[in-house]
N, C-alpha and C positions, 0 to 999 in steps of 0.2 A: 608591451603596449601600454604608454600613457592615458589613463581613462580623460576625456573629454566633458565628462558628469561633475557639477559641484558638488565636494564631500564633504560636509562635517565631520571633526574627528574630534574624543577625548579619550583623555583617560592616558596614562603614561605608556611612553612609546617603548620601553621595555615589556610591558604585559604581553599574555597572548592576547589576540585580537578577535574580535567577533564584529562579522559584518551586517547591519540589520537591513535590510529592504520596508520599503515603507507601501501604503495602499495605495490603488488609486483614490488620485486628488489629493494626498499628503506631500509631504516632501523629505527631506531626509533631515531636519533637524524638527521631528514631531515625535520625537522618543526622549521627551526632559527627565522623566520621571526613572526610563531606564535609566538613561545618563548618571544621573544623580544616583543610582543604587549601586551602580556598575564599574563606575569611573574607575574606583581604588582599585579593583582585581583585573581590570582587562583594561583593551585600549582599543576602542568603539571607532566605527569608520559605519560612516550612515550616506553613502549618493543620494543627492537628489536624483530621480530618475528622469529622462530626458521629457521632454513635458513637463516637468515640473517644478517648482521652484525657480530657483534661478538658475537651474541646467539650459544646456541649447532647446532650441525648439524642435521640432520635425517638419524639414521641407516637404513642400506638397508632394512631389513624388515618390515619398518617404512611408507616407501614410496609410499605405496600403501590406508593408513590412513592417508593422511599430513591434510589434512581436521579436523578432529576428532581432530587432536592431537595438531593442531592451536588452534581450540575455548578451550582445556582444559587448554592450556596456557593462553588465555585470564580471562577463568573464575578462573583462580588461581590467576591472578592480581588484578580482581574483590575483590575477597576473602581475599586479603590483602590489602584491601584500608580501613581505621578507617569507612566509612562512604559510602554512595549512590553518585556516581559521575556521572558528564555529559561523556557521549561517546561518542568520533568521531571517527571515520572513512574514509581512502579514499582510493578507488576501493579495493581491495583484503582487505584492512582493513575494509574498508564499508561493506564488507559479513560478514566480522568474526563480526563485532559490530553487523549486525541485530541479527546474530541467536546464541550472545551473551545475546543481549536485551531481547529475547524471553526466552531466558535458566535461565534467573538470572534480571527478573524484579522488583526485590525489591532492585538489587544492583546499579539499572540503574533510574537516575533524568530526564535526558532528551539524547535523541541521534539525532547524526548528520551523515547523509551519504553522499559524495562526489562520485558522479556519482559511485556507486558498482556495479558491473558487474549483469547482467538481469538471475541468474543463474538459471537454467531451472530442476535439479536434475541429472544430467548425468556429465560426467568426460567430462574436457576439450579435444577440439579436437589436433591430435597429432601435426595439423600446428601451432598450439598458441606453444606448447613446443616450435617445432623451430623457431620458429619467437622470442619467449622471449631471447632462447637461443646466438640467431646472434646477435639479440638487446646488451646483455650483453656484450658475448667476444668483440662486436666492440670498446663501451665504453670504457671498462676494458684495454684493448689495444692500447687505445689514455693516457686514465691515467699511464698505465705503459710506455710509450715514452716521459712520462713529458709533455703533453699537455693538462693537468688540465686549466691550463689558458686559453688557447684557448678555450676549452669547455663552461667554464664561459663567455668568450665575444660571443662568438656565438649565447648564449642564450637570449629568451626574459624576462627569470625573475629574479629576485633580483641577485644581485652576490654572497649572502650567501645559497642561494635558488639551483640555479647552483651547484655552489661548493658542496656541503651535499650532493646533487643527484647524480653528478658522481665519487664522493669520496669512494659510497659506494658499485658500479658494481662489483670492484675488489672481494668483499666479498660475493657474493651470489654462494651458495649451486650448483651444477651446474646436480649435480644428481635428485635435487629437482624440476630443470626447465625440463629434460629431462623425469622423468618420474611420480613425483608428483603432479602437478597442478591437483586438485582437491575443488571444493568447496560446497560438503555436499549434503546430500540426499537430502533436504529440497529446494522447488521449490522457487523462490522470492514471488509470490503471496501467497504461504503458509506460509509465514513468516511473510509479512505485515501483513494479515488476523489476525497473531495469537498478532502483536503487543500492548503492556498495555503500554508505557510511550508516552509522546509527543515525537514526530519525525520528523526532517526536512531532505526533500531530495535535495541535493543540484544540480543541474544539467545542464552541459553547452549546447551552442547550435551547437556545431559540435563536433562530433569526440568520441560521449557518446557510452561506453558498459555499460551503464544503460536502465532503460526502457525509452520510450517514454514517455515525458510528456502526451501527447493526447492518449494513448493508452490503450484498455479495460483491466480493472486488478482489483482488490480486494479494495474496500471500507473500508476505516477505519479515523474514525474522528479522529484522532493522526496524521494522518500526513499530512504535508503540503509541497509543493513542488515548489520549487523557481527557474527559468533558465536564466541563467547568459551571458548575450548576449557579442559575442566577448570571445569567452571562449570555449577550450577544455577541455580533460578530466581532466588536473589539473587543476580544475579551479583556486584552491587557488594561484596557482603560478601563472595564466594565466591573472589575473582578482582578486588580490589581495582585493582590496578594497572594490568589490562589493562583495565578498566572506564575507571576515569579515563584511559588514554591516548587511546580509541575518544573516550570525550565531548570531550575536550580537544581534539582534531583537531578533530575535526566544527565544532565549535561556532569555531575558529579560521579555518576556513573558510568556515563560514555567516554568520557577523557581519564577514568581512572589507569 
């Protein structure tokens, strides 16, 4: 199966490959920074996810599966990779990589989650619509008065990091914030329980829709879970360094 999704891809097509999933309201070429660290050793395959970017939309009768119809874009990227790739994830991307991992673990080396939200098996409540919702138009509305630049200085992280993130507000789905956030029947603890590859949970110390580190949840020798002090829910952008040290372990590890 041909994915449908617009993919950014680098890094030479000889490498193994690692497929990153991006947030809600990001897109798939808002990973510069990975790109730029990564390129030489792997060869990077980033979907925009449907809403997002310049991927298809979701027709209105759609809207009510955005869930479903996310992981089969994923697993159709799956299915056109030559080989078993590393998956990462972060938040809204971190979901779809679990119950990716779990759906298609022979396509999956190792995975990596970035704080993914603690999803419980129930539809998002309707104040996260609007709360994502104002989130966007506000952004989208400083970009459209030419104050991209400002937005970048504002920020605490990288300037190409900045720039990708609010470059791509303009472009999210707005029907899709308003009444499809959904992310799958499958409870988090049902998902880790069912996990077969090795798995790192990436996780900061303030500001996480992840689960609690300390908190009673399902046993599984796969995964291992790392909290990123000085670090919100992007971690990567928040705590760079310590970000890529935790993946780079891991992953030197798990592929050994």
């Amino acid at each position: 199966m041909t994915s449908e999704l617009t993919i950014h891809t680098a890094g030479d097509a000889a490498s193994p490959t690692v497929v990153v999933l991006h947030g809600l309201t990001d897109a798939g070429d808002n990973f510069p920074d990975l790109v730029h660290r990564w390129q030489q050793d792997w060869r990077i395959v980033a979907p925009s996810m449907r809403g997002h970017g310049t991927s298809p939309r979701f027709r209105d009768d759609e809207l009510g599966g955005t869930a479903e119809l996310m992981l089969a874009d994923v697993l159709a990227v799956l299915d056109d990779q030559p080989e078993p790739v590393v998956l990462l994830g972060h938040s809204m991307g971190g979901a779809l990589a679990l119950r990716a991992a779990v759906a298609r673990p022979a396509a999956v080396r190792a995975l990596v989650l970035e704080d993914p939200p603690r999803a419980d098996g129930g539809a998002s409540p309707a104040e996260h619509a609007a709360g994502f919702l104002a989130f966007v138009e506000g952004v989208s509305a400083r970009v459209a008065h030419g104050e991209l630049d400002a937005l970048v200085t504002e920020s605490a992280w990288s300037p190409p990091e900045a720039r990708a993130w609010a470059r791509c507000k303009p472009q999210v789905q707005r029907d899709y914030l308003r009444r499809g956030l959904h992310l799958g029947r499958e409870s988090w603890a049902d998902l880790v329980s069912r996990l077969t590859v090795p798995t790192l949970l990436v996780l900061p110390d303030r500001d996480s829709v992840g689960p609690a580190p300390d908190e009673p949840g399902p046993t599984n020798p796969l995964l291992r879970t790392v909290v990123v002090a000085d670090a919100g829910h992007c971690v990567r952008r928040d705590q760079p360094d310590a970000y890529f040290e935790a993946v780079e372990g891991f992953l030197a590890s798990a592929l050994s």
